[in-house]
C-alpha positions, -999 to +999 in steps of 0.1 A: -684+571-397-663+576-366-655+541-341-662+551-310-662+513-301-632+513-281-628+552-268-633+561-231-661+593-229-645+624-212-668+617-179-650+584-180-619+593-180-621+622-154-640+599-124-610+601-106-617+613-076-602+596-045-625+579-018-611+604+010-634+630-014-667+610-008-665+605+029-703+611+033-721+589+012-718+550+003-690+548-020-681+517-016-700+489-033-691+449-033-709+425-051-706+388-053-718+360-079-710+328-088-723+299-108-750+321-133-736+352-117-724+364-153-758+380-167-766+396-138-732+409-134-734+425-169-768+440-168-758+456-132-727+469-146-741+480-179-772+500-161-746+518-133-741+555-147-710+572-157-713+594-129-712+568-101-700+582-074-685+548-056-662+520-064-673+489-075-654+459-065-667+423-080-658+387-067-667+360-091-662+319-086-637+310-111-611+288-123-577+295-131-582+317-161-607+346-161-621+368-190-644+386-168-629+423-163-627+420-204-664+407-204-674+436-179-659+463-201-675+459-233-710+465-218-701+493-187-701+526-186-673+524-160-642+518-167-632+476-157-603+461-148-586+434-126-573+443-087-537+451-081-523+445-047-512+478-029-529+497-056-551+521-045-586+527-061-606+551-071-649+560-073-663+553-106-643+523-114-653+485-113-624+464-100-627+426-102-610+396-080-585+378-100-580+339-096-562+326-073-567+357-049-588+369-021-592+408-026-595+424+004-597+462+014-577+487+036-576+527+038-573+535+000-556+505-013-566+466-022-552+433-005-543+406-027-540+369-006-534+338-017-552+331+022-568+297+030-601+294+011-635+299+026-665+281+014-642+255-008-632+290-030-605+314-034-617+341-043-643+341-019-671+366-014-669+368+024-635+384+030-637+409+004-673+416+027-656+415+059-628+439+048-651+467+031-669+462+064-642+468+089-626+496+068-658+518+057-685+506+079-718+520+069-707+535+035-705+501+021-734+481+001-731+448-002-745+432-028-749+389-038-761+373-071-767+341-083-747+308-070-747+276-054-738+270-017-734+303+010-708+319+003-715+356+007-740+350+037-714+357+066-699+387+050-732+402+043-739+399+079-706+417+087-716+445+063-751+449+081-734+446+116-719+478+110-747+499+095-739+491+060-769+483+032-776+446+021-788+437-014-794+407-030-808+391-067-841+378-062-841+342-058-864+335-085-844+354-106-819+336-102-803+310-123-789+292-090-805+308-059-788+292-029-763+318-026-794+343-020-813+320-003-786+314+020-786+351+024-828+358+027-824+330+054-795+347+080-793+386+073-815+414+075-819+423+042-828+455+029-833+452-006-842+419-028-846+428-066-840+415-098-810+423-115-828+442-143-836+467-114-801+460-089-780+488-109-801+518-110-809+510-075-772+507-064-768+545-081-796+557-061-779+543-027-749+554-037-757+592-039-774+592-005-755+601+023-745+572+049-761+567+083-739+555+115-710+531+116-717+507+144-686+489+161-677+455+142-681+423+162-650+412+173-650+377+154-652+400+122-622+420+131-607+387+139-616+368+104-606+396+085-570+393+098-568+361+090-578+365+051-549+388+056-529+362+066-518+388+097-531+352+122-528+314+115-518+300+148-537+281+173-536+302+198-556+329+180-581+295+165-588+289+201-608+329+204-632+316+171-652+294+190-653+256+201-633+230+194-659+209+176-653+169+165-653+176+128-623+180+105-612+199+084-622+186+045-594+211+031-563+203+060-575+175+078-570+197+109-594+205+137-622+223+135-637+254+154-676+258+158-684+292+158-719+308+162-730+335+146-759+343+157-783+314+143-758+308+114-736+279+123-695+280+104-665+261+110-628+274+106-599+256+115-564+269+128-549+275+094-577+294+085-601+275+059-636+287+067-672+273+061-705+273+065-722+242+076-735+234+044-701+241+028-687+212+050-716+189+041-704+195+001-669+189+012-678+157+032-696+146+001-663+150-027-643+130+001-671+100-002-672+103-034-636+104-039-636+074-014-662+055-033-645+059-063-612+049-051-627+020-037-643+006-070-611+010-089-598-012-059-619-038-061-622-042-102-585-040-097-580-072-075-604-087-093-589-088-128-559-097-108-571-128-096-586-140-128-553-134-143-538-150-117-565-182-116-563-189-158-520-190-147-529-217-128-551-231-154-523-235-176-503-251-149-533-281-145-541-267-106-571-266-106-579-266-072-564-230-066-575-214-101-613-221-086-605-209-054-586-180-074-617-173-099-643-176-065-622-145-053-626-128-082-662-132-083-663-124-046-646-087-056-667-082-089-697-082-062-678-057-040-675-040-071-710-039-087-721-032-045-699+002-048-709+006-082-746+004-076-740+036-045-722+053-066-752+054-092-774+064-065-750+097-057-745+109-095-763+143-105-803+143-105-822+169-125-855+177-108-888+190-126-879+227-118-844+226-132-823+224-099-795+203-097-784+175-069-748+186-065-742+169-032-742+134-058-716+144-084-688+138-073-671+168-082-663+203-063-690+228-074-674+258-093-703+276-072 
């Protein structure tokens, strides 16, 4: 018997053609996932065919180490791999973000940034969105899965803004649906399947021809740069919108409001962008980072002044060791006070499986 596990088919090898060759039709597809994005991501990849006439290019939520290209491969037909900076790409190929990095897009190439990150993540879905968007217009389809948060939702709008197709998981096939939610909830979307159905239907699209490129909205053009790290001064912060009261969780700098169209974000002049839930998840680590650091404080002092009280003990002054000991009761209650919100913020399971994550404590990997 012949292993044919790990050999590349001849129509695997020869997809080579460059994307100058498929000017006409949408060639350019991105796709976005995060927490429970995985499955999804393998059944799309595994159900694309070999004769694909577009490029795949796949940002996942991850940490610092990422087995997904590897993960990818085993089950597509296409051959998978992580993006290069400057290299160029090429239809019927799957490139994925690596950690760390923003991918972006430009002529034939990819962008790799280490940029500010949007949405509390690097890489994050929207500026790989926004740069298809700008640089093929209404070839690109734009695709998000599964994960917490709203990442995805501004760059989806970008890719619609300029004629280009919108796709998302269905929600309630979805292992976490607020990324799609998110989505359902600002853009115009055009398809919303499961992902049993997403890759077959992202071959069809792809072999139809593309309608009009509209012009991008100037705030796109201008959020792209900055993923590019091309602007990062306050000058160009002050065109993104209003100068809002808020701060920025990532910086501590100020933050711009900017409206796009009933979808309120924030940047700020270094360029950290988010989406107004995105900043209520970041305000809600720094409590909980607060509140933490505060009952450490308190159990801290007092133990301190208990040791400190029986010391005087020892020494027959009583007088000060209860006065001593009082304090120390005074900052157990402080204590057990912090304690008690802190119990009332921890994760809560509801009856359908969804998770509290505002009460954690910890950044979401979604």
């Amino acid at each position: 018997m012949v292993d044919t596990r790990n050999r590349i088919s001849p129509a695997r090898a020869n997809r080579t053609s460059s994307p100058r060759e498929q000017a006409r039709n949408r060639f350019i597809i991105v796709i976005g996932a995060s927490a429970g994005g995985i499955e999804p991501l393998k059944k799309i990849v595994s159900d694309l065919p070999a004769e694909l006439p577009a490029a795949v290019f796949i940002v996942l939520h991850v940490g610092q180490i990422s087995y997904l290209p590897a993960i990818l491969d085993r089950v597509a037909t296409l051959k998978t791999s992580v993006a290069e900076n400057g290299a160029f790409f090429r239809t019927g190929n799957i490139y994925v973000a690596p950690p760390g990095f923003h991918l972006l897009l430009h002529g034939d190439h990819m962008m790799l940034r280490r940029g500010p990150r949007e949405n509390l993540a690097r890489p994050a879905i929207d500026p790989l969105f926004r740069s298809a968007a700008l640089s093929y217009g209404a070839r690109v389809i734009g695709v998000l899965l599964s994960g917490a948060l709203s990442d995805g939702t501004a760059g989806l709008r970008a890719v619609k803004a300029v004629g280009g197709i919108a796709a998302v998981q269905h929600p309630k096939d979805a292992v976490v649906p607020s990324m799609v939610e998110s989505a359902l909830q600002y853009v115009e979307i055009d398809y919303c399947v499961p992902a049993t159905k997403l890759g077959s239907l992202l071959a069809k699209l792809a072999a139809e021809p593309a309608g009009e490129t509209l012009p991008a909205p100037p705030i796109v053009r201008l959020e792209a740069a900055i993923a590019a790290q091309e602007h990062s001064t306050m000058k160009e912060a002050d065109r993104l919108g209003e100068l809002s009261v808020f701060t920025c969780p990532e910086c501590n700098g100020p933050l711009w409001e900017l409206k796009d169209g009933d979808m309120l974000r924030y940047r700020c002049h270094t360029g950290h962008a988010f989406t107004a839930e995105a900043v209520l998840e970041a305000q809600a680590i720094e409590a909980d980072e607060i509140l933490w650091s505060l009952l450490r404080s308190h159990q801290q002092r007092a133990e301190f002044a208990r040791r400190m009280a029986e010391r005087e003990r020892t020494r027959h002054r009583s007088q000060l060791a209860r006065e001593l000991g009082q304090r120390a009761e005074e900052y157990d209650a402080d204590a057990a006070l912090v304690e008690r919100i802190l119990e009332s913020r921890r994760v809560r399971v509801t009856g359908n499986g969804t998770v509290d994550q505002e009460s954690n404590g910890k950044k979401p990997e979604g």
